[in-house]
N, C-alpha and C positions, 0 to 999 in steps of 0.2 A: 366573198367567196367561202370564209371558214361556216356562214353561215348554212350553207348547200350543202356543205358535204356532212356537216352534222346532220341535217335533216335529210339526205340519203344514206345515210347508212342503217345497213338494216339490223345491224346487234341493237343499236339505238334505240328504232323502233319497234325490236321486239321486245326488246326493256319497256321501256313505254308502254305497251300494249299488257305484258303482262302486269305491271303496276298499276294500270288502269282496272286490268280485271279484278287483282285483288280487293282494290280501293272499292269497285261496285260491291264484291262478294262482300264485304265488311260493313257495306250500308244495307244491305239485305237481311245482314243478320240485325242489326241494329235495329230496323225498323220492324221486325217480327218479334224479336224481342220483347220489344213497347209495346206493340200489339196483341202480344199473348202475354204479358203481363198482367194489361191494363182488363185483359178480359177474363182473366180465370184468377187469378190474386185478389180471395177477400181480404186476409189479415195474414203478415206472415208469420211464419212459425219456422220452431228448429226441423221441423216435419212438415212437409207435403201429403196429405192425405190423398185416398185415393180418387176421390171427385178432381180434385186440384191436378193431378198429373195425369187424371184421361184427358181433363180439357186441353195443360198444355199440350199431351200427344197430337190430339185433337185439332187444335189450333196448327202448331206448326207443319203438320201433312197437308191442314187446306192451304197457308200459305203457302205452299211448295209448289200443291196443285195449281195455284191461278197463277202463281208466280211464272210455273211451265207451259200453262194455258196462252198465256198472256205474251211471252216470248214466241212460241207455237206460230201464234197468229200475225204476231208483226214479221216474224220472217216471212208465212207465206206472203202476207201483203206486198212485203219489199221484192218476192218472186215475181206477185202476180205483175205488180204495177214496172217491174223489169221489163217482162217479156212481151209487155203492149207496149214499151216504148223502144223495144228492141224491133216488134212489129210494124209499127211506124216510121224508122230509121229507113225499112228496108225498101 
């Protein structure tokens, strides 16, 4: 029974739900990170020149873009394939 009512309560799960999201938002950074690292870092230095910090501008907007693109499109998916099975319930 102690089990149930931990998993209905909803402080819990919004706990939960917010820790999750941070825990995401943290791997997102992570992996962009690495990713505009690995692509605009020739050799580091106590300066960033200007090449070196338009790429990572560069780089971190597109990952932001497809990062937005890419969520965009799985929510409508999750709408669309909703409301043909919402269609067919009925």
């Amino acid at each position: 029974m102690e089990g149930q009512g931990a998993a209905a309560d909803p402080q819990l799960q919004q706990f939960i739900e917010v820790e999750s999201q941070k825990q995401r938002f943290q791997q997102l950074v992570h992996q962009m990170t690495e990713v505009c690292w690995e692509k605009c870092m020739d050799k580091p230095g106590p300066k960033l020149d200007s090449r070196t910090e338009s790429c990572f501008v560069n780089c971190v907007e597109r990952f932001i873009d497809t990062s937005q693109f890419i969520l965009n499109r799985l929510e409508q998916t999750q709408r669309t394939r909703g409301s043909s099975s919402d269609s067919m319930s009925d």
